[in-house]
BALOBA-1460 file (C-alpha; in Angstrom, 3 decimals):
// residues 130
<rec num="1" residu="x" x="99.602" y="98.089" z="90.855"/>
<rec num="2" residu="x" x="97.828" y="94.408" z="90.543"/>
<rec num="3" residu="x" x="98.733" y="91.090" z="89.958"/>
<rec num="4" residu="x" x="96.666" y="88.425" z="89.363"/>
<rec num="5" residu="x" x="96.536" y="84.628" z="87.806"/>
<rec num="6" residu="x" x="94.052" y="82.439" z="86.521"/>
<rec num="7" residu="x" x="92.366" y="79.459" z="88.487"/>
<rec num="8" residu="x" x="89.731" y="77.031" z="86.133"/>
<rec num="9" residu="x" x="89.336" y="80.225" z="83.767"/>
<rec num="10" residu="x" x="88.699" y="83.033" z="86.635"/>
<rec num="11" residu="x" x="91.115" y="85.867" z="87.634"/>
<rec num="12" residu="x" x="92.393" y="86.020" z="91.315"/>
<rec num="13" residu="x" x="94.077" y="88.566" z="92.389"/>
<rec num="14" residu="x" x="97.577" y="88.389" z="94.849"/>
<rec num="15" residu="x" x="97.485" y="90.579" z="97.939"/>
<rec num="16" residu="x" x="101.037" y="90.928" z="98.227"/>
<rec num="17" residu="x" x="104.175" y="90.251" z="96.791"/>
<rec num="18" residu="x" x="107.873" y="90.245" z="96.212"/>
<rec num="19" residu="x" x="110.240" y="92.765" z="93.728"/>
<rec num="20" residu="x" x="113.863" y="90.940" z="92.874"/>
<rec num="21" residu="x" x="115.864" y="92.623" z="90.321"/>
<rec num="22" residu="x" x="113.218" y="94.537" z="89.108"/>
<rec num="23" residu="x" x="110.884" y="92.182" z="88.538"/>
<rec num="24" residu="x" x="107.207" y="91.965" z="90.528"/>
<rec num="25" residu="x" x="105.998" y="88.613" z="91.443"/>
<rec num="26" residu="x" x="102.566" y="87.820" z="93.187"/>
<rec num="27" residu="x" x="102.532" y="85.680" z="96.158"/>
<rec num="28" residu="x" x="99.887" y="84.284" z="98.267"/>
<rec num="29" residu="x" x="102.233" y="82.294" z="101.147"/>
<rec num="30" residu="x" x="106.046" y="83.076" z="102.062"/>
<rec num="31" residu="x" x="107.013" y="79.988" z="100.864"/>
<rec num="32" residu="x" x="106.165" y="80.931" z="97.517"/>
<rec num="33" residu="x" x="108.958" y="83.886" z="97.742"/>
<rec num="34" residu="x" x="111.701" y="80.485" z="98.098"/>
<rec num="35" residu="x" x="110.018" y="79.152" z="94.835"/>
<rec num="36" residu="x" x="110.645" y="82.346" z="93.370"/>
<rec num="37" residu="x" x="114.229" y="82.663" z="94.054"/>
<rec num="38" residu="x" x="115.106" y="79.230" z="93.803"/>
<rec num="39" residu="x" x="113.140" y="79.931" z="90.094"/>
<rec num="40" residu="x" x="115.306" y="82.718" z="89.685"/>
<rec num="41" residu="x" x="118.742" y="80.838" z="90.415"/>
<rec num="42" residu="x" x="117.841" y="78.094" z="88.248"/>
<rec num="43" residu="x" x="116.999" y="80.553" z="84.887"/>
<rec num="44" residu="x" x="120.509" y="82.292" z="85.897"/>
<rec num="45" residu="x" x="122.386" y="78.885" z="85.952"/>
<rec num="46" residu="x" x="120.340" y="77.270" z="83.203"/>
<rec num="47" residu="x" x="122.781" y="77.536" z="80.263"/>
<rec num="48" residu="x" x="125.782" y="77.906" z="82.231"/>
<rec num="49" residu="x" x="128.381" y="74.959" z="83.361"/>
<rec num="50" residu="x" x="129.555" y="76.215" z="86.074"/>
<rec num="51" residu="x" x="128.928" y="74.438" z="89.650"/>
<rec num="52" residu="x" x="126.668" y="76.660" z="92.196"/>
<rec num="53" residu="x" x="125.674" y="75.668" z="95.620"/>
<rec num="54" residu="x" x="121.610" y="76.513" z="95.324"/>
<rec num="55" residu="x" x="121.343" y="77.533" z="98.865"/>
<rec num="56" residu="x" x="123.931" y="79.778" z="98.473"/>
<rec num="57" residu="x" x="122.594" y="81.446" z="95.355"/>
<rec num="58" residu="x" x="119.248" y="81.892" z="96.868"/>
<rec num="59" residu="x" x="120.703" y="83.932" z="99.933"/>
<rec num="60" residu="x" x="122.177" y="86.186" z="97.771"/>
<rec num="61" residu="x" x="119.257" y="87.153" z="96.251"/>
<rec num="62" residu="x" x="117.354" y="90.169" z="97.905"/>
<rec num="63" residu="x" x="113.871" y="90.676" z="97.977"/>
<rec num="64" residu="x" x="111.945" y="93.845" z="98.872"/>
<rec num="65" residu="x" x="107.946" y="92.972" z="100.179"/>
<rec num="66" residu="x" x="104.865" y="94.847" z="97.830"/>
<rec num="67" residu="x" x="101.207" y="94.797" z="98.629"/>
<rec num="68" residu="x" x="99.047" y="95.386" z="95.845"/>
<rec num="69" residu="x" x="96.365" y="97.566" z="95.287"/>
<rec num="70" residu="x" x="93.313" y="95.623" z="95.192"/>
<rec num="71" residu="x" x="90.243" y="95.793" z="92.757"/>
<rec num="72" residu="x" x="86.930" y="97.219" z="94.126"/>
<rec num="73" residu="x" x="83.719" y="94.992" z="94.682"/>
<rec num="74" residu="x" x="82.508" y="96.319" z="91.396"/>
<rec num="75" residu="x" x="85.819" y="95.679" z="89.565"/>
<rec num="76" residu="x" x="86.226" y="92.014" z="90.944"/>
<rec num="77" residu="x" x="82.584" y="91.047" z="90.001"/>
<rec num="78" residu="x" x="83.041" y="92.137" z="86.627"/>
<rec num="79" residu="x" x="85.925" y="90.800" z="86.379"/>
<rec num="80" residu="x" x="84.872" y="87.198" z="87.384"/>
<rec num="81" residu="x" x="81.525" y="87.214" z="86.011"/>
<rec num="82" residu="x" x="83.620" y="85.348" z="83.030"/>
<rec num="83" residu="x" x="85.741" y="82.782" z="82.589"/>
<rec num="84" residu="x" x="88.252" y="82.319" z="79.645"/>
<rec num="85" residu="x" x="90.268" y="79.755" z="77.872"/>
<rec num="86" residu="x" x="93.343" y="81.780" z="77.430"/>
<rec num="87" residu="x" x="95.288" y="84.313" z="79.413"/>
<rec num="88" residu="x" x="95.423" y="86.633" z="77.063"/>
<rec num="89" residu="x" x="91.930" y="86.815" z="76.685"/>
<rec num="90" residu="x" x="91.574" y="87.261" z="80.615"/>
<rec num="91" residu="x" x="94.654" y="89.735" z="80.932"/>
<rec num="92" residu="x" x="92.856" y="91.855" z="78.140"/>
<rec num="93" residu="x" x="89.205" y="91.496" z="79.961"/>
<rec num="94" residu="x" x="91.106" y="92.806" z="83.107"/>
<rec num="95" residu="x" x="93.126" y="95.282" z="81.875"/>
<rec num="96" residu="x" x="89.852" y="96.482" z="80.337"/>
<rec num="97" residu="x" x="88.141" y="96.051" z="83.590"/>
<rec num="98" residu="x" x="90.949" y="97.997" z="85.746"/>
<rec num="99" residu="x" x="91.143" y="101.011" z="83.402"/>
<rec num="100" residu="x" x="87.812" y="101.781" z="83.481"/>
<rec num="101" residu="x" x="86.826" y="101.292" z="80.013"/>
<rec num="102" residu="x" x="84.111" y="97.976" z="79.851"/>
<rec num="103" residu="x" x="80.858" y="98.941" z="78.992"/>
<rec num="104" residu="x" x="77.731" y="98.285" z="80.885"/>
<rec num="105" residu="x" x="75.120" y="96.180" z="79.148"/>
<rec num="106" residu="x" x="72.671" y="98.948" z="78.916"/>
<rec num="107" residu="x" x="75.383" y="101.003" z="77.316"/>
<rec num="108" residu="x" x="76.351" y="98.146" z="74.908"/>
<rec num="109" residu="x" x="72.428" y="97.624" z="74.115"/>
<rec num="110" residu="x" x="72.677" y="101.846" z="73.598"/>
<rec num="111" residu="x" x="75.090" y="101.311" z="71.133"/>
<rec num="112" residu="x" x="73.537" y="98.396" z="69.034"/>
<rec num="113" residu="x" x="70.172" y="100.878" z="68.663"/>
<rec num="114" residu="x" x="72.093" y="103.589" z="67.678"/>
<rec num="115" residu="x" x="73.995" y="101.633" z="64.822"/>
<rec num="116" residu="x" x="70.813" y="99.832" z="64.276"/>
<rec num="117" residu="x" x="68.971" y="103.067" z="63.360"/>
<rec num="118" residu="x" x="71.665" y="104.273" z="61.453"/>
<rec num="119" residu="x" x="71.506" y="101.584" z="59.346"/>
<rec num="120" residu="x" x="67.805" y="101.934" z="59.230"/>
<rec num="121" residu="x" x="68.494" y="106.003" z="57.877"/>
<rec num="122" residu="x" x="71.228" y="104.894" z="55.534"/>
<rec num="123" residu="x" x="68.998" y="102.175" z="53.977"/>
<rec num="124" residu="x" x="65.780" y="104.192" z="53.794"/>
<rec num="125" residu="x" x="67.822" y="107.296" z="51.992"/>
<rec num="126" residu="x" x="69.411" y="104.795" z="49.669"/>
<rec num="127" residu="x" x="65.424" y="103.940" z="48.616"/>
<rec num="128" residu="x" x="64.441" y="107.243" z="48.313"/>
<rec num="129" residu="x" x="67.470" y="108.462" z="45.576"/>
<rec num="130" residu="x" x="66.795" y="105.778" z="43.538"/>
């Protein structure tokens, strides 16, 4: 498992991190696991009217410690050889990345010549029949 997030259009990936109620959240520092929770208690009060004492709240909630599996060399300099404007884009790009399934540019440049020529065959038989 992986987690990243994006920095000026680059993906960085989290070396750890904390589960809470079945959720996975990257961190990079342990104070980042208080901003969780206190996150957490604040989207589980948020439409209700009830009082809550927030340091309370945030002791209740457990936390169990992850580290993630990193990406190789290879992986992470594909994966931030680009930057992109939108995290979808760059969630896609790694996902792509992770999975195994980007092409190399030699194997992209294989694939233009082959379509290439078989447009070339297709248009030279449609000559020849008429």
């Amino acid at each position: 498992m992986y987690k990243f997030y994006m920095k000026n259009g680059t993906a960085y990936f989290y070396e750890r991190g904390v589960e809470i109620d079945g959720t996975v959240y990257g961190i990079r520092t342990d104070s980042d696991i208080l901003r969780i929770k206190r996150s957490v208690v604040n989207s589980k009060f948020a439409e209700s009217e009830e009082d809550f004492d927030m340091n309370v709240e945030i002791a209740k909630i457990q936390h169990t410690g992850i580290t993630f599996e990193p990406p190789t060399a290879e992986q992470l300099e594909q994966i931030q050889a680009k930057t992109f404007a939108s995290m979808s884009e760059l969630k896609q790009h790694v996902q792509s990345v992770m999975n195994g399934e980007t092409m190399s540019q030699d194997e992209i440049n294989a694939m233009l010549l082959l379509k290439i020529a078989e447009m070339e065959v297709a248009i030279t038989n449609e000559q020849t029949t008429n």
